[in-house]
N, C-alpha and C positions, 0 to 999 in steps of 0.2 A: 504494500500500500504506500503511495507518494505521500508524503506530509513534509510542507516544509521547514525548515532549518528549527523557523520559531518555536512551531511545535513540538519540535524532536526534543528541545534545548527545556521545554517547561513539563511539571513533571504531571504531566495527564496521560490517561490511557484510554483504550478504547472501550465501545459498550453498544449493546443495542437494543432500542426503546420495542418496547414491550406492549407499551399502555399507552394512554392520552389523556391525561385530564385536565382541559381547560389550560392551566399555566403549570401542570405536573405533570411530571412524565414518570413511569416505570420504566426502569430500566434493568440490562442484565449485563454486570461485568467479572470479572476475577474473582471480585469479594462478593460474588451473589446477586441477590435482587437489591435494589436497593430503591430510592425515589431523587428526582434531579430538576433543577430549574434553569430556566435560561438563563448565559450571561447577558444582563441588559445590553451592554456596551457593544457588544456583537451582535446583536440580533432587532437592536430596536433604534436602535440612533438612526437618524435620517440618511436616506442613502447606503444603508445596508445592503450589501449584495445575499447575507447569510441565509440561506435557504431553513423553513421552519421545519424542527424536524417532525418526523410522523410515524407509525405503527410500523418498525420492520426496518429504520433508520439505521443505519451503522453512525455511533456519535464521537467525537473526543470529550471525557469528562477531564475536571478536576474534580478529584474523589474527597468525602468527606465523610468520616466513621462515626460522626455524630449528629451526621443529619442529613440533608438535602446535598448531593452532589452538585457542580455546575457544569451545563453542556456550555461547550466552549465553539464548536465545530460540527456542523454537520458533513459526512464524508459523503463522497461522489456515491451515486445511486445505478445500479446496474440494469435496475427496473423499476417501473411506477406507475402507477396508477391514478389519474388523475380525470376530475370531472370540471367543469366551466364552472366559476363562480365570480360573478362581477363586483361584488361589495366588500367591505371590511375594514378594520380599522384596529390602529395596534397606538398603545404608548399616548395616546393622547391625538393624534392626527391623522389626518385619512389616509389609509393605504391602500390602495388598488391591487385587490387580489385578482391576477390572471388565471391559476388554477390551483386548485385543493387537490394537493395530493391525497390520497386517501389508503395507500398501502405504497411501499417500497420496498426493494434488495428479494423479492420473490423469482423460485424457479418457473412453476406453474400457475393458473388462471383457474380453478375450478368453477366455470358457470353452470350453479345450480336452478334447474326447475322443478318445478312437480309435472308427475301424470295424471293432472286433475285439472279445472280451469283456470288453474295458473297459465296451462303450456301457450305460449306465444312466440312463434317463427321470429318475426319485426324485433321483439325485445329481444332474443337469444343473439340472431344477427347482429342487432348493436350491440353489444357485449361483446359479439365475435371480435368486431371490430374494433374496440378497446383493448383488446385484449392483445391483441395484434401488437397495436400500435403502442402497448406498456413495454414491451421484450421481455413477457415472460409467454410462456408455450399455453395457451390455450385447450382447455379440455372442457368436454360434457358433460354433465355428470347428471341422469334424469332421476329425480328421486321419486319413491313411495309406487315404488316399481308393482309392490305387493296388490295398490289400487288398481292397476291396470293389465287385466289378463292379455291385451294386445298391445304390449312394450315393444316389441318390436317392430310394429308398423312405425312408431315414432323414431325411435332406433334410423330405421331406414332414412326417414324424413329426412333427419338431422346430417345422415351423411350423402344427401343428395345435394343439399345446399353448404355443405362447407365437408366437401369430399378428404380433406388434408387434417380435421381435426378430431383427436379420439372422441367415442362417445360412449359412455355405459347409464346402465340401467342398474340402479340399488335397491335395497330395501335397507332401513334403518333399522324398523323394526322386526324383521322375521332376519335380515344376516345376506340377505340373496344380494351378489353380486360387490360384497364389499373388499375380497378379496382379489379384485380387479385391481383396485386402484392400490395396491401394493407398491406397485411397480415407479410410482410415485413420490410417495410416502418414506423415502428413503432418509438415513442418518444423515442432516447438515443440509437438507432439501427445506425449504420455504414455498409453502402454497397458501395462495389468498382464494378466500371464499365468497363469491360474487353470487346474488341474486336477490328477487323482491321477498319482503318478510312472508309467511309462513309456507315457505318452498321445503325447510327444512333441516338447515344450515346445521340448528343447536342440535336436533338428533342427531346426524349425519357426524358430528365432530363428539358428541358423548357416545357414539358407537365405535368410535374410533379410538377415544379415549379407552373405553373398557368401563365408564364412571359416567354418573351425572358431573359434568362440569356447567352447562350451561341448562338453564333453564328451561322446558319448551311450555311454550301456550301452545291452549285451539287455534285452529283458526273458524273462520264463519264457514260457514257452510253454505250459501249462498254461493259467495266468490272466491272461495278457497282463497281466502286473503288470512294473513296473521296480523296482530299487535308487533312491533318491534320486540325481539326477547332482546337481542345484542342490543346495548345502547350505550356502546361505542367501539372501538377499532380495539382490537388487544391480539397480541401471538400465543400461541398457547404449544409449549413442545409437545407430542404427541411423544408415548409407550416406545415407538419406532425411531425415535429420535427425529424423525422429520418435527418443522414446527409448520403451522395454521395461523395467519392471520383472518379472523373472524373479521366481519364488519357488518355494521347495522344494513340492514334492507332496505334499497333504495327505490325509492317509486318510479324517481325517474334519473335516466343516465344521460347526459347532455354529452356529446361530444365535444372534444374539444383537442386540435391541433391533431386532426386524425387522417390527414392526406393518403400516408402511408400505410394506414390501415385498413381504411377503403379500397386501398390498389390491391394490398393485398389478398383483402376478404374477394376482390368483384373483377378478376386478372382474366375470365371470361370475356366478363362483359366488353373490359379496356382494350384487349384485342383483336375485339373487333374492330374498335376506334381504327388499325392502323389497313384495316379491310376497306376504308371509304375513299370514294371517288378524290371527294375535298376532302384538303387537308383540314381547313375551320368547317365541317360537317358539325351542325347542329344536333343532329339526328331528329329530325323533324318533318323535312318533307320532303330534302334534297335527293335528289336521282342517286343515283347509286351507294345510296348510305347502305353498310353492311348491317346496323342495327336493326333499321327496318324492316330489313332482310329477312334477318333472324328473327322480327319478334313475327314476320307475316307467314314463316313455315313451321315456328314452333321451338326452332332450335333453343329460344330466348326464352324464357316465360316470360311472358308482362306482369307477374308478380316480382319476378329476380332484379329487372328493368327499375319497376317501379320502386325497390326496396333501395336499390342503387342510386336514384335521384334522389329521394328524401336524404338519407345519410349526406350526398353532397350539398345538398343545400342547406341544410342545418352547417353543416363544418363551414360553407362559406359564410351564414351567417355569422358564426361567432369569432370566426379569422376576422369580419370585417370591426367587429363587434372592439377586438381585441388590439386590431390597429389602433383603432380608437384611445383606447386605456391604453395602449403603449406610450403615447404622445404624450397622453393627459399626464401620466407616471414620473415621462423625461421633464415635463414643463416645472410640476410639484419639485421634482429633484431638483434641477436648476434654481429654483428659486429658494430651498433649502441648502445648499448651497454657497449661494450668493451670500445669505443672510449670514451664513459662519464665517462668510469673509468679511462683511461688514463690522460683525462683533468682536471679530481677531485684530479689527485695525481701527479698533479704537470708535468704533461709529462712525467710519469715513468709510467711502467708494474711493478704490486705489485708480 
């Protein structure tokens, strides 16, 4: 790991966050679990570069045997996980949050559903495509398998539309299918658990555990919907030594800075792009578009088509969204800024 000179030279070590609470963190280093707060000076002064750290953080502390550690450093992130969030504010003055990370430093993506009227193609898809675009490895995971005598039709579904990403079928409660995900679940592996509340998360990880560790509620019976059990982000090492980052149930997943993820989810569709007559082919009316092609003999479904626009036009929305706050971000800085230079010189402009 690169750290420089400064760091090497002061006597911090490394650690990685665990928990989240509000301005506390749980962390796990050397000397065990312990709890840690941020250095103000690093993380909150105007024009801070320091990234906030989150659930799955690799951190540098300064250790403290009588209390609260201080994270000093957040270390570069090999994966993450992150949703669109426009507001915020820290320290006293507005900060322009661009995005909430929401898990880091994971191998795998576990996107969980149920086989009940949870199951939703559109929301798995964007997930797909998150999940993508984190760098961590994407998998299926379709729970409460036990409810559905025909898992396998879905099974199939799932690997029509994203042919390159595993998919299984569990049961939480009867054991069917959990030693699948073995192969995963490996010593020093990091998997985050993605999907909307009562899909099944907490079973899914207390069966994995061998223990109640998490809670489960009902959910309605209506809309197979839950209450949040998780109510908030935490890793939890599993028997196997793999660990789980848990995270609360999201209703909704905004994408956000997913170019790369969308190519990657829809390398079909894009394909085509380099089949049309014109180069700037709309795909709309023009003569020899290959899309049109495709969606007029079948090759395309116009569901695949249509899953593919939306997804872009939301990411372009919030790219444009995010220009915006990038500027707005540089303008606040500048003039935060300016004002330390002003203060450092005595109340004069040099």
């Amino acid at each position: 790991m690169d750290l420089s000179n400064d760091y090497m030279q002061e006597d911090y070590m490394p650690a990685r966050v665990t928990a989240v609470y509000k301005e506390r963190y749980a962390i796990l280093c050397e000397h065990g679990d312990c709890f840690a707060r941020l250095k103000a000076s690093n993380y909150f002064v105007g024009g801070s570069e320091e990234d906030f750290p989150t659930t799955g953080d690799f951190v540098l502390i300064k250790y403290n045997p009588n209390g609260d550690s201080q994270i000093v450093k957040t270390l570069p992130r090999k994966s993450k996980f992150v949703r669109s969030n426009f507001s915020g504010h820290a320290a006293g003055y507005v900060k322009t949050i661009l995005e909430q990370v929401v898990a880091a430093n994971f191998d795998f993506v576990f996107i969980l559903t149920s086989l009940n009227c949870d199951y939703n193609v559109n929301r798995i898809m964007r997930y797909l495509t998150q999940a993508r675009q984190s760098g961590g490895q994407p998998v299926v995971i379709l729970t409460k398998a036990d409810l559905q005598p025909d898992y396998e039709v879905f099974l199939h579904g799932i690997k029509e539309i994203a042919p390159d990403v595993p998919v299984h079928a569990v049961s939480s409660y009867t054991g069917f299918g959990l030693d699948s995900l073995d192969e995963y679940l490996q010593p020093g592996k990091t998997v985050v658990f993605l999907g909307m509340s009562g899909v099944g998360k907490s079973s899914l990880l207390n069966s994995l555990m061998g223990q109640e560790v998490m809670a489960v509620k009902a959910i309605r019976e209506d809309d197979s919907r839950g209450r949040h059990t998780t109510t908030h982000r935490q890793l939890i090492v599993l028997p196997s030594g793999a660990m789980v980052i848990d995270t609360p149930g999201m209703r909704e997943l905004g994408l956000f800075d997913a170019e790369e993820g969308i190519s990657a989810g829809f390398t079909d569709v894009e394909d085509l792009f380099l089949q049309c007559r014109f180069n700037n082919c709309r795909h709309q009316t023009e003569p020899g578009c290959a899309v049109l092609a495709a969606l007029s003999d079948g090759t395309l479904p116009q569901e695949r088509w249509d899953h593919y626009i939306a997804q872009k036009r939301e990411n372009e929305f919030v790219d444009n969204r995010t220009g915006y706050l990038n500027a707005k971000r540089a303008h606040h800085k500048s003039i935060v800024m300016r004002n330390k230079e002003i203060k450092k010189n005595g109340g004069y402009k040099k």
